[in-house]
N, CA, C and O atoms as a Tinker XYZ file with bonds, in Angstrom:
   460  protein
     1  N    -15.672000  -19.230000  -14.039000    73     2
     2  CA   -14.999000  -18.490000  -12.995000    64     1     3
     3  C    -15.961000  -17.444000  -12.436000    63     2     4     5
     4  O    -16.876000  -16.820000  -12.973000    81     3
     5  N    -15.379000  -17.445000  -10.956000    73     3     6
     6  CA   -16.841000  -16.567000  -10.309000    64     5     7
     7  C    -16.360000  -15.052000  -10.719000    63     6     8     9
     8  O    -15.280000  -14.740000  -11.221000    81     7
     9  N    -17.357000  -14.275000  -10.401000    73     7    10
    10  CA   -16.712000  -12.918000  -10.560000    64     9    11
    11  C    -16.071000  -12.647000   -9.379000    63    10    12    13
    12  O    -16.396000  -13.362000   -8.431000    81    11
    13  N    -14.914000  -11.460000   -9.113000    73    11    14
    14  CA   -14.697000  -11.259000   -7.813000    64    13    15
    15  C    -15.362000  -10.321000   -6.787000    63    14    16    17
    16  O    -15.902000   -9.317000   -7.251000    81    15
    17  N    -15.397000  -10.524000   -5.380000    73    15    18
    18  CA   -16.189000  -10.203000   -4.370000    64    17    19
    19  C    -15.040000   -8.855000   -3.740000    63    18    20    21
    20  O    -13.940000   -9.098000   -3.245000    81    19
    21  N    -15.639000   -7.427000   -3.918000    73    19    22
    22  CA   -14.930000   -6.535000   -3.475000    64    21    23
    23  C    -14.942000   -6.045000   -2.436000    63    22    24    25
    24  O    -15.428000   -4.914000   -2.409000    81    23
    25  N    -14.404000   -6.663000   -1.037000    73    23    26
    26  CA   -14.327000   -5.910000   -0.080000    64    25    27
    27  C    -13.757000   -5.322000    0.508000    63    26    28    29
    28  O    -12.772000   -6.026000    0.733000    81    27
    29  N    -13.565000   -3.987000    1.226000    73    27    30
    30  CA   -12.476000   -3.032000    1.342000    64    29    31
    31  C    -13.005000   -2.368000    2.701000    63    30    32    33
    32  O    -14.094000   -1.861000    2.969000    81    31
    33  N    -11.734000   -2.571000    3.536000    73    31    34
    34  CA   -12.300000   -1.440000    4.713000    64    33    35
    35  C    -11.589000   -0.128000    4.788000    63    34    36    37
    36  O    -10.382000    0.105000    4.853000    81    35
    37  N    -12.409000    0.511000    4.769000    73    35    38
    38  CA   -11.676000    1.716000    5.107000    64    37    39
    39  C    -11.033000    2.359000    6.076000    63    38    40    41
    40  O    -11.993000    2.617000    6.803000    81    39
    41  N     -9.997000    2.857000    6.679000    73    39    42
    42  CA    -9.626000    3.516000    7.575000    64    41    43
    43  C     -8.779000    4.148000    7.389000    63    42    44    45
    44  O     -8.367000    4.307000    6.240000    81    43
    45  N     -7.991000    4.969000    8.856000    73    43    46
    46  CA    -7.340000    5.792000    8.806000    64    45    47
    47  C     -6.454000    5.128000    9.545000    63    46    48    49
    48  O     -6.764000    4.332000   10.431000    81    47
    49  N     -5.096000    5.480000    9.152000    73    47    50
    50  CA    -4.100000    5.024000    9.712000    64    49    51
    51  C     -4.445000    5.824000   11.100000    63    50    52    53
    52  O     -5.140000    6.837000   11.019000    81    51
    53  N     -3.873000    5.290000   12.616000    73    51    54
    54  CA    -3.334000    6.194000   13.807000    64    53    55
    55  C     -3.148000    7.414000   13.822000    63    54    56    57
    56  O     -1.942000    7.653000   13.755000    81    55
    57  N     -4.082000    8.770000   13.906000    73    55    58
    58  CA    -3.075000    9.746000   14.549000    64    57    59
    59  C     -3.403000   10.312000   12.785000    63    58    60    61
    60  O     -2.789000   11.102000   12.069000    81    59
    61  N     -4.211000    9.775000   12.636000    73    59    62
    62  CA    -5.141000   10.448000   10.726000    64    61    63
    63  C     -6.649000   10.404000   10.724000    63    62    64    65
    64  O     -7.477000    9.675000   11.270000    81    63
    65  N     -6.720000   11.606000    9.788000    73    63    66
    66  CA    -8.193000   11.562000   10.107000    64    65    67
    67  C     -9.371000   11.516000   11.105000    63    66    68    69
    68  O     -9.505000   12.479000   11.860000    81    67
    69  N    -10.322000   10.379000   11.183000    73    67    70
    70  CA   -11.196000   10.027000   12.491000    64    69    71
    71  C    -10.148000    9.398000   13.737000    63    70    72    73
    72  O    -10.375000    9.273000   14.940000    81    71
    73  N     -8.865000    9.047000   12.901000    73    71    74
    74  CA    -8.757000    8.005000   14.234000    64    73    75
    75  C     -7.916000    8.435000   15.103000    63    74    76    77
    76  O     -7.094000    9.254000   14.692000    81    75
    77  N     -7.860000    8.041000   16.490000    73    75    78
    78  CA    -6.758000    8.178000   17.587000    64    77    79
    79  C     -5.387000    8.039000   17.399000    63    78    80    81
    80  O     -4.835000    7.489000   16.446000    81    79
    81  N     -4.733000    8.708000   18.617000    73    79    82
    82  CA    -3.593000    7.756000   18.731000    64    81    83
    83  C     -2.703000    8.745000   17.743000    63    82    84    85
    84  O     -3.088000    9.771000   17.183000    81    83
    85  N     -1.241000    8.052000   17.695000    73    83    86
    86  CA    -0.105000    8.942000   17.247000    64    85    87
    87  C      0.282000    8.460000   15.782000    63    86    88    89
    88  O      0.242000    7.307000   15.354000    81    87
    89  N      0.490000    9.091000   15.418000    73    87    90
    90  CA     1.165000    8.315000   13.819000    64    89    91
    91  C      2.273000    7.267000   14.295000    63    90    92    93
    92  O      2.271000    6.894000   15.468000    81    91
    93  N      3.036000    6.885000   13.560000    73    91    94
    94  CA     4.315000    5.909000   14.116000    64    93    95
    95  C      4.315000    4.447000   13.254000    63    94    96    97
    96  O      3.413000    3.625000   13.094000    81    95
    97  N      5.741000    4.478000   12.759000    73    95    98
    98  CA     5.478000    3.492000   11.852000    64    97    99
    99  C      5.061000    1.949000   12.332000    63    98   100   101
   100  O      4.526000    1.120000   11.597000    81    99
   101  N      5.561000    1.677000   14.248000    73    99   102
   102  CA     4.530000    0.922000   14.294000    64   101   103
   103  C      2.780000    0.505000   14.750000    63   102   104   105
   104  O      2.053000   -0.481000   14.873000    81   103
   105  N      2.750000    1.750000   14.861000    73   103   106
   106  CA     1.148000    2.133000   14.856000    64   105   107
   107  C      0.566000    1.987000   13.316000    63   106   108   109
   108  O     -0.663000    2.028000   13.266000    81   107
   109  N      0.997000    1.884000   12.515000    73   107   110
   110  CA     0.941000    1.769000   10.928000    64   109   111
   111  C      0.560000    0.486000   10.644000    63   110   112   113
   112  O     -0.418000   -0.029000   10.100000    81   111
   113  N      1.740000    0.034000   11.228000    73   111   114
   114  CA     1.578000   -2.086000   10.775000    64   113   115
   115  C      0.668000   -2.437000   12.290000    63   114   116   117
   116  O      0.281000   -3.605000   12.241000    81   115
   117  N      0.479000   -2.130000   12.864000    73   115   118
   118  CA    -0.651000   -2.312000   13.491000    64   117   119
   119  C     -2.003000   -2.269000   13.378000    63   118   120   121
   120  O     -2.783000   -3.172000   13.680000    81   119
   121  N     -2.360000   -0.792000   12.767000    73   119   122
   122  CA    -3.567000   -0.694000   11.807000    64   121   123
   123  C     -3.856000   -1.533000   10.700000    63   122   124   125
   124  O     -4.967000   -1.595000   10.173000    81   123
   125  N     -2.335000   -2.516000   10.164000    73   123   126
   126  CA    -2.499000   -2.730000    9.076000    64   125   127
   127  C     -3.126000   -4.429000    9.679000    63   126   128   129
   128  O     -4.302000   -4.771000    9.560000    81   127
   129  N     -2.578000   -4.865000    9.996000    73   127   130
   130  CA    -2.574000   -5.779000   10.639000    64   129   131
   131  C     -4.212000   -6.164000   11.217000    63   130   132   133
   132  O     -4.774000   -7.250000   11.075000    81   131
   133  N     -4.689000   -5.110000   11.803000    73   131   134
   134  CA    -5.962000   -5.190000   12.383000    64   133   135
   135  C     -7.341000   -5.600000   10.892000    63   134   136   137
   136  O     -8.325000   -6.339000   10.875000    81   135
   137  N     -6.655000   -4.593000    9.750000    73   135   138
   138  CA    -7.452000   -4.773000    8.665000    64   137   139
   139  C     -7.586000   -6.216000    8.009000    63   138   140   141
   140  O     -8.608000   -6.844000    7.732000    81   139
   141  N     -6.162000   -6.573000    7.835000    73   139   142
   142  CA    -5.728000   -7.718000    7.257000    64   141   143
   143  C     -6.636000   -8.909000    8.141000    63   142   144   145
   144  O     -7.427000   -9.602000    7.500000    81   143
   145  N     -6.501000   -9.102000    9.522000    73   143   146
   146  CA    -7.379000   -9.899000   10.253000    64   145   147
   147  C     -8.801000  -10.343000   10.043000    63   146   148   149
   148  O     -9.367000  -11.431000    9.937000    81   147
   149  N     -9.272000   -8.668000   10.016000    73   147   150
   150  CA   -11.063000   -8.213000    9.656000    64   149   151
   151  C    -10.887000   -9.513000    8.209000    63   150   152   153
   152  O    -11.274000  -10.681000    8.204000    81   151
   153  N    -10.366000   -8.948000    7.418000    73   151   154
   154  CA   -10.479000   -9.281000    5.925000    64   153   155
   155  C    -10.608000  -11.035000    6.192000    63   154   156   157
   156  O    -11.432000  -11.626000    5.494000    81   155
   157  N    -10.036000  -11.596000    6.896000    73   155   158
   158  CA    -9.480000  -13.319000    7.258000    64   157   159
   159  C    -10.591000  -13.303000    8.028000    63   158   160   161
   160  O    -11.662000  -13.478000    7.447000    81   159
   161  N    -10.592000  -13.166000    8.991000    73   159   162
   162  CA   -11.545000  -14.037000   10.178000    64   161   163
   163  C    -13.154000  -13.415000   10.249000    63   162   164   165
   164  O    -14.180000  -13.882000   10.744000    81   163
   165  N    -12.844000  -12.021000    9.444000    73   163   166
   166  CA   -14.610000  -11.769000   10.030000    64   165   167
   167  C    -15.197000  -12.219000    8.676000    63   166   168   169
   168  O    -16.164000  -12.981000    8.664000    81   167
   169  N    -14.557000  -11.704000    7.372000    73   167   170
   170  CA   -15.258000  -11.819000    6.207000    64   169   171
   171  C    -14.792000  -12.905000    5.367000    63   170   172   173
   172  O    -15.158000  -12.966000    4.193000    81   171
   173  N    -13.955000  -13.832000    5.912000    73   171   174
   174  CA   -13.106000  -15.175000    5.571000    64   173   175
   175  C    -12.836000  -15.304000    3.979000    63   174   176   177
   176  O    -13.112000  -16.182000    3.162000    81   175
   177  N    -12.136000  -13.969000    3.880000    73   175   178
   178  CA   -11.314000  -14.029000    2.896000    64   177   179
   179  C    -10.019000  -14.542000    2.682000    63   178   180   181
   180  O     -9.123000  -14.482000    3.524000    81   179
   181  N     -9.907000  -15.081000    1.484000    73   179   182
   182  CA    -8.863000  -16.157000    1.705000    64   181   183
   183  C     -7.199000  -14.976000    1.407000    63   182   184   185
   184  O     -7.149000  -14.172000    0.476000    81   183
   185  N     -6.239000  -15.145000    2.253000    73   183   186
   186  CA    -4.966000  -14.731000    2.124000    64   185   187
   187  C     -4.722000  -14.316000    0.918000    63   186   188   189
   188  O     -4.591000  -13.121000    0.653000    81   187
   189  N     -4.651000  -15.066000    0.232000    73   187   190
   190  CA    -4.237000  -15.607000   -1.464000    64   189   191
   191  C     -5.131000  -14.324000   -2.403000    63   190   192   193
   192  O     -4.602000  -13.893000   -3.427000    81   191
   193  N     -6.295000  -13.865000   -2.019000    73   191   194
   194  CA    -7.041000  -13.190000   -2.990000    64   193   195
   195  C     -7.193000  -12.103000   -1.938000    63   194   196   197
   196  O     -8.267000  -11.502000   -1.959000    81   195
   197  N     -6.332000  -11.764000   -1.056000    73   195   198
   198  CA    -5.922000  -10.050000   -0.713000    64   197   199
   199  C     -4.842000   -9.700000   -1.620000    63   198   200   201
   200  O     -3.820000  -10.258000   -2.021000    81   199
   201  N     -5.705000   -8.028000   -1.896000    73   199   202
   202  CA    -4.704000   -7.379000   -2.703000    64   201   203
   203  C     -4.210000   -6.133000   -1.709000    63   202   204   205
   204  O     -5.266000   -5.698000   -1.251000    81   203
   205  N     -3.222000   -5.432000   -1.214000    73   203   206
   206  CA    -2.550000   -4.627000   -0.343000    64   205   207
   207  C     -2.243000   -3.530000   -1.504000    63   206   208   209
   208  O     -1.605000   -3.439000   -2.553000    81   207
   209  N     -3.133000   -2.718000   -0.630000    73   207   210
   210  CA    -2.616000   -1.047000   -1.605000    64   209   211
   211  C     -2.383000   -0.001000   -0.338000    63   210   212   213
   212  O     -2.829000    0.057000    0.808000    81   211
   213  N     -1.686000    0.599000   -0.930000    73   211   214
   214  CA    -1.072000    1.984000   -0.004000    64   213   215
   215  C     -0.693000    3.148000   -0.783000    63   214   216   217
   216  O     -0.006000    3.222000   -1.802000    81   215
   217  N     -1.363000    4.172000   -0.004000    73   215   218
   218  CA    -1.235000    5.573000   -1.028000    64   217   219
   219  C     -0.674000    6.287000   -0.265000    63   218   220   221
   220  O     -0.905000    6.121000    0.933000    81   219
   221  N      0.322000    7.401000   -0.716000    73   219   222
   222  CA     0.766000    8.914000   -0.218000    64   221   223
   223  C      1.523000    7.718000    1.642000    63   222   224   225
   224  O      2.382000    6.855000    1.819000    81   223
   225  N      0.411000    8.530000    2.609000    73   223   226
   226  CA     1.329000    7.973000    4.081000    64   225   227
   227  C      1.238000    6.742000    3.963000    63   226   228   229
   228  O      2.120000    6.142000    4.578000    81   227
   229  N      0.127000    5.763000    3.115000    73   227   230
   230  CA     0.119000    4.253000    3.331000    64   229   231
   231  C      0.845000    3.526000    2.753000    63   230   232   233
   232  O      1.131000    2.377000    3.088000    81   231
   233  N      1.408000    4.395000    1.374000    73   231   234
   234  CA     2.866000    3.489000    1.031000    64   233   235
   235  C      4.560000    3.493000    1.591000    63   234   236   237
   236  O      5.636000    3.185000    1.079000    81   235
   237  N      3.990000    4.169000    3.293000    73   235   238
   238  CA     5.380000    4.311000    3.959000    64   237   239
   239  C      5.953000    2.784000    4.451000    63   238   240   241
   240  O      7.024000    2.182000    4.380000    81   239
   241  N      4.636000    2.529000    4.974000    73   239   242
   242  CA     5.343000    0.963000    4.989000    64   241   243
   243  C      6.095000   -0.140000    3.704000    63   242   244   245
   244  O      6.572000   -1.270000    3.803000    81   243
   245  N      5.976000    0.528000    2.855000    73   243   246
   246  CA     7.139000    0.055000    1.711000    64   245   247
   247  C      8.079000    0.520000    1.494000    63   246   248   249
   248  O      8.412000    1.083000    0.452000    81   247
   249  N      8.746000    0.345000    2.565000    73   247   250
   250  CA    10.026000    1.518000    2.273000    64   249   251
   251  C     11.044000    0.138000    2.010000    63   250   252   253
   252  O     10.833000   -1.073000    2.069000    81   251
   253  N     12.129000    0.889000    1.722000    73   251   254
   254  CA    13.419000    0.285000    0.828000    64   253   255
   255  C     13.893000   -0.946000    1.919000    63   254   256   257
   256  O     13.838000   -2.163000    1.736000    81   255
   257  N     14.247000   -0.398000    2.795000    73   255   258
   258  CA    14.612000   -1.835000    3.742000    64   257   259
   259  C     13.538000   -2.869000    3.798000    63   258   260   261
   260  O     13.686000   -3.867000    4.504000    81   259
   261  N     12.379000   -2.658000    3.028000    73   259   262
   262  CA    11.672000   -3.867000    4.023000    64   261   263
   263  C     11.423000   -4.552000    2.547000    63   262   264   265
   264  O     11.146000   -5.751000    2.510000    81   263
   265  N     11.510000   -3.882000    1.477000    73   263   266
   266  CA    10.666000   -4.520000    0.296000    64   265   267
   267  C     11.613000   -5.471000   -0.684000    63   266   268   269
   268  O     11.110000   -5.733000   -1.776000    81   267
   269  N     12.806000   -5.962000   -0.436000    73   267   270
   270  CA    13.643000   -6.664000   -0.705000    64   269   271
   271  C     12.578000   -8.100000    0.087000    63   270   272   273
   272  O     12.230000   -8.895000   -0.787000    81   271
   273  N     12.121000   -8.443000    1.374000    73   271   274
   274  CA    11.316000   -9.548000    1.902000    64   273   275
   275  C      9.875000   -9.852000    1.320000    63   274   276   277
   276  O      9.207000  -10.869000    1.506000    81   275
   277  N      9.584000   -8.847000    0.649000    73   275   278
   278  CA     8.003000   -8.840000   -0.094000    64   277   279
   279  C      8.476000  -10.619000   -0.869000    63   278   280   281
   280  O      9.510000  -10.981000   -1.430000    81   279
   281  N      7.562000  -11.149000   -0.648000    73   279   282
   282  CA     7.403000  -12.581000   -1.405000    64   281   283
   283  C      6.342000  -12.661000   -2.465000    63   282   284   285
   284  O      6.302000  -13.743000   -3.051000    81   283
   285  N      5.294000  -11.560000   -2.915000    73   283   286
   286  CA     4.855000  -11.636000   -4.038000    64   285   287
   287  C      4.978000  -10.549000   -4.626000    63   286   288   289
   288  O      5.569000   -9.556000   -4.200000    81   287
   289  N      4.130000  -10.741000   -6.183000    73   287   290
   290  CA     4.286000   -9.453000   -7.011000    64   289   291
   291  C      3.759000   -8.626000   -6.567000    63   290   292   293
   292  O      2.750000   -8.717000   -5.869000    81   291
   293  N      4.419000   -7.485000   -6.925000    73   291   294
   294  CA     4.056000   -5.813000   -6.777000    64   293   295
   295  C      4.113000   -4.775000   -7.584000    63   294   296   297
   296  O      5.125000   -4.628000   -8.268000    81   295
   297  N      3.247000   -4.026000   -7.653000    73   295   298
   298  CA     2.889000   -2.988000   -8.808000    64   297   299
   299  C      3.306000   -1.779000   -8.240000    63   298   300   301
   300  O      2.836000   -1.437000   -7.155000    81   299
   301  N      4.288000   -0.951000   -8.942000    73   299   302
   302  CA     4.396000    0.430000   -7.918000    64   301   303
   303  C      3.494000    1.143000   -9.291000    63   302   304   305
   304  O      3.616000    0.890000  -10.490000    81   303
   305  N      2.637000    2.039000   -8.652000    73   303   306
   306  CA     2.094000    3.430000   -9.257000    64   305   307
   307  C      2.424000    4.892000   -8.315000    63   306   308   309
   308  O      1.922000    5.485000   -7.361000    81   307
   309  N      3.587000    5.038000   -9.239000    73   307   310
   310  CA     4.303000    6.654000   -8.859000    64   309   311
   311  C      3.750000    7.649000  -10.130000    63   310   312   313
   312  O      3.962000    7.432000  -11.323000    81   311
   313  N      2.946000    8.853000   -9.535000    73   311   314
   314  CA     3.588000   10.160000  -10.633000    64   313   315
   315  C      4.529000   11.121000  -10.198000    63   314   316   317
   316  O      4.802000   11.603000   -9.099000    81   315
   317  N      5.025000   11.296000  -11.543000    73   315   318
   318  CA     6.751000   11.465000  -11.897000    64   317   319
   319  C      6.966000   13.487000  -11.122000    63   318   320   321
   320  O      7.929000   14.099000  -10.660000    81   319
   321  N      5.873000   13.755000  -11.303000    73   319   322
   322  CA     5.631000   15.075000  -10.458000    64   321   323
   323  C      5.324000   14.974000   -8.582000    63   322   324   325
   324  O      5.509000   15.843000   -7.730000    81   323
   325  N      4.865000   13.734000   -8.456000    73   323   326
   326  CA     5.409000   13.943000   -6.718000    64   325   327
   327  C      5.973000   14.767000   -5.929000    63   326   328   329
   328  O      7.203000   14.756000   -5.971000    81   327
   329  N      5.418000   15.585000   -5.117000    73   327   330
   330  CA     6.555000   16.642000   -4.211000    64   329   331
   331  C      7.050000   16.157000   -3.112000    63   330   332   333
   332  O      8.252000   16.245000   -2.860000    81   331
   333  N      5.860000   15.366000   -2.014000    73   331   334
   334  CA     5.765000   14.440000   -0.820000    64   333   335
   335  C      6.781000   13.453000   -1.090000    63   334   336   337
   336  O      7.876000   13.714000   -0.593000    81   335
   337  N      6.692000   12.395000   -1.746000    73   335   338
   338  CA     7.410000   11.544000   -2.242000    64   337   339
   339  C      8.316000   11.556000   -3.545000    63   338   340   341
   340  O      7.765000   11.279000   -4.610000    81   339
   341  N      9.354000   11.788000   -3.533000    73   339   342
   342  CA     9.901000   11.414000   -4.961000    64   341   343
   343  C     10.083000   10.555000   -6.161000    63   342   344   345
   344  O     10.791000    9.557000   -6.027000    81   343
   345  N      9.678000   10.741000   -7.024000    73   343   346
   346  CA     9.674000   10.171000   -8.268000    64   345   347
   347  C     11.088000    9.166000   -7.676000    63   346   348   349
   348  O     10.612000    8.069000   -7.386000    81   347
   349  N     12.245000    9.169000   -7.472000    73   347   350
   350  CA    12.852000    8.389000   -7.486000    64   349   351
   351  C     12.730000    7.607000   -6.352000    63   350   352   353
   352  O     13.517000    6.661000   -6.361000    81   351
   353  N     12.168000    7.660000   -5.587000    73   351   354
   354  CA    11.649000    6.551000   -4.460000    64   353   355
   355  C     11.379000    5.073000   -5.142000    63   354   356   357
   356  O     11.857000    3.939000   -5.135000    81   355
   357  N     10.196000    5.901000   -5.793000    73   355   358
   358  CA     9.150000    4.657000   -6.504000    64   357   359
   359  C     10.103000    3.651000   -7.280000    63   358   360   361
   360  O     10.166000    2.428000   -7.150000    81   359
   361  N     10.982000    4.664000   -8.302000    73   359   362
   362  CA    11.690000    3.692000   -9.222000    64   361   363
   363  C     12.548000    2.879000   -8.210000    63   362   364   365
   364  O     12.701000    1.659000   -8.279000    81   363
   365  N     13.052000    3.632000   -7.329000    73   363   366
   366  CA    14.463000    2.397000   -6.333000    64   365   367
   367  C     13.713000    1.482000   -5.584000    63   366   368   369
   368  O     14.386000    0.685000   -4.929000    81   367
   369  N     12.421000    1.380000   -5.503000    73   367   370
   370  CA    11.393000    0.603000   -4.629000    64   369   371
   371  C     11.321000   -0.999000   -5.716000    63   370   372   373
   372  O     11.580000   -2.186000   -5.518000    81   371
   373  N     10.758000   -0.074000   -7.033000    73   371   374
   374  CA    10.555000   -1.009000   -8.009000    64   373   375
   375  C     12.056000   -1.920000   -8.337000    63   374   376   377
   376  O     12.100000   -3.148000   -8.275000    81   375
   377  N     13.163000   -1.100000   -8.668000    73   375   378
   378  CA    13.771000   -1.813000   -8.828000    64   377   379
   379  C     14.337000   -3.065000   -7.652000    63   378   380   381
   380  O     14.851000   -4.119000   -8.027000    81   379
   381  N     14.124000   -2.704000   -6.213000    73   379   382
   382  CA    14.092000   -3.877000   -5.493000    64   381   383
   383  C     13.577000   -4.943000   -5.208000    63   382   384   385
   384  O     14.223000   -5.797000   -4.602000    81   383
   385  N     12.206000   -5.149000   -5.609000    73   383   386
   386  CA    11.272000   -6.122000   -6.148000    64   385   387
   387  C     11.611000   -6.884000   -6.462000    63   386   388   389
   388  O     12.061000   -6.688000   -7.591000    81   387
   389  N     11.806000   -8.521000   -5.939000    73   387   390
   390  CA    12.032000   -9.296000   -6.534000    64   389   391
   391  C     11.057000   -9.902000   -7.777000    63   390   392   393
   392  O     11.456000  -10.357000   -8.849000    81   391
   393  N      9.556000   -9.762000   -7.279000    73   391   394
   394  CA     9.237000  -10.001000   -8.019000    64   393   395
   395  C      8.282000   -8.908000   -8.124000    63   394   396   397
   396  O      7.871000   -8.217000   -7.191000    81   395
   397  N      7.838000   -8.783000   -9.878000    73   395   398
   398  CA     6.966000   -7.033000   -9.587000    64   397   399
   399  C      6.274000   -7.091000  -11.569000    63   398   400   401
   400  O      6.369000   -7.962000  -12.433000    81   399
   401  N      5.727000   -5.919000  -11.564000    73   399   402
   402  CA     5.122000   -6.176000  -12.669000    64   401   403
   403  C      5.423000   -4.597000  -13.529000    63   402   404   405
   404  O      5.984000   -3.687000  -12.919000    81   403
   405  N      5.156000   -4.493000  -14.403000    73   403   406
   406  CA     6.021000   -2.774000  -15.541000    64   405   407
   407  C      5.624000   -2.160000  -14.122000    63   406   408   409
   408  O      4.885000   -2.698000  -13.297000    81   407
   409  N      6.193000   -1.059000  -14.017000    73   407   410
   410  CA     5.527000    0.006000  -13.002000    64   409   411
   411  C      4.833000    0.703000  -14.031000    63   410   412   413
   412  O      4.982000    0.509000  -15.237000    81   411
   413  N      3.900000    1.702000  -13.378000    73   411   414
   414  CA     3.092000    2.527000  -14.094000    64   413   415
   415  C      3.355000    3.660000  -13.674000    63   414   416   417
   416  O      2.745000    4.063000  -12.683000    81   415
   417  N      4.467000    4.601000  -14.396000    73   415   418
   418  CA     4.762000    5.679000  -13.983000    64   417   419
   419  C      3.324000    7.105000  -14.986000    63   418   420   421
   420  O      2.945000    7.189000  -16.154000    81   419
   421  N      3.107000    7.642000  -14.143000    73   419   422
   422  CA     2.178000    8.683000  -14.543000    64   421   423
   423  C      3.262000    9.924000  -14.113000    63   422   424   425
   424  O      3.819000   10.262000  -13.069000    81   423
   425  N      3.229000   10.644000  -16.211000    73   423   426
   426  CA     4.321000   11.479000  -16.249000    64   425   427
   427  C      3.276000   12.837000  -15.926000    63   426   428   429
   428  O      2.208000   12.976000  -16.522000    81   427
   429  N      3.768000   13.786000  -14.898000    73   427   430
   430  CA     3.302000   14.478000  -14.902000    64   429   431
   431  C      2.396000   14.819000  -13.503000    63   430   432   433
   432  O      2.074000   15.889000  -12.988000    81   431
   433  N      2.219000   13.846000  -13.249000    73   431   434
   434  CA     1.016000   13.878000  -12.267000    64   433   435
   435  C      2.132000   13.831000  -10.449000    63   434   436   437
   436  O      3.246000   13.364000  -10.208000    81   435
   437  N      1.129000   14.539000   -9.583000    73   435   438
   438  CA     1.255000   14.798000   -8.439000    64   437   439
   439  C      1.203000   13.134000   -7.626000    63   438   440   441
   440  O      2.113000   12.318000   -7.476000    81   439
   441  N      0.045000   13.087000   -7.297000    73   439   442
   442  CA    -0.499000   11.697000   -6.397000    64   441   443
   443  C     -1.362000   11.476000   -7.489000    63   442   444   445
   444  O     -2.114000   12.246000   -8.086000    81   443
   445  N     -1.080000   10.117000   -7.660000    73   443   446
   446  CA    -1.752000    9.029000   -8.647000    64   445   447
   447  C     -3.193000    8.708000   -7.664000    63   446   448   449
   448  O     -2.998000    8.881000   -6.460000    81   447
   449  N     -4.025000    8.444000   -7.897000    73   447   450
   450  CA    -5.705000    7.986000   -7.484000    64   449   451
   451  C     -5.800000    8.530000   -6.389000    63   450   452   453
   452  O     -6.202000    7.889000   -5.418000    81   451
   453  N     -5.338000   10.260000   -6.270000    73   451   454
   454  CA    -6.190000   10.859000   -4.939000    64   453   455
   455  C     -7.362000   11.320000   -4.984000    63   454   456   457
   456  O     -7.563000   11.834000   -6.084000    81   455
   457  N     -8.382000   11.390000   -4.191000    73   455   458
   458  CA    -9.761000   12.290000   -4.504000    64   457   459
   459  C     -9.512000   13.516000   -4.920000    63   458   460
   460  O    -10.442000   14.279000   -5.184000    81   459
């Protein structure tokens, strides 16, 4: 088995950071969308071996109405000290998952893997 090939683009959502434009949740799946493409057609990565992560504003697009349609597994990483987001978000997220893996709750902690 080969090892795996890590490629990741970085950006800023709309209306964050370097980039233009207004925040808005569909300015969000738009950005997201644009990445997801890059990842397929420029660097012809296959669908199947994208992994989708979202932190703090990038896990807004997982909100409760939409993640009941998620068709694969999903890992939530919430800490249980969150102010932005609530600890109980994560768990009612997880528990909608059809399909999903332990969550990894970090007791204590603010934002899980911020700089």
């Amino acid at each position: 088995m080969a090892a795996p090939t890590l490629v990741g683009p970085g950006y800023d959502y709309s209306g964050y950071g370097q980039s233009p434009g207004k925040p808005s949740e569909h300015n969000t799946y738009a950005d997201i969308e644009v990445a997801y493409k890059w990842l397929v057609d420029t660097c012809a990565v296959k669908p199947e071996d994208i992994i989708l992560y979202g932190q703090s504003v990038g896990s807004g697009p997982t909100n409760i109405d939409k993640i009941p349609a998620v068709k694969c597994s999903v890992l939530i990483i919430h800490g249980t000290a969150d102010e932005v987001v609530d600890f109980s978000h994560g768990k009612k997220l997880w528990g909608l998952c059809k399909e999903k893996y332990e969550p990894l709750w970090l007791n204590g902690v603010e934002k899980p893997l911020s700089q």
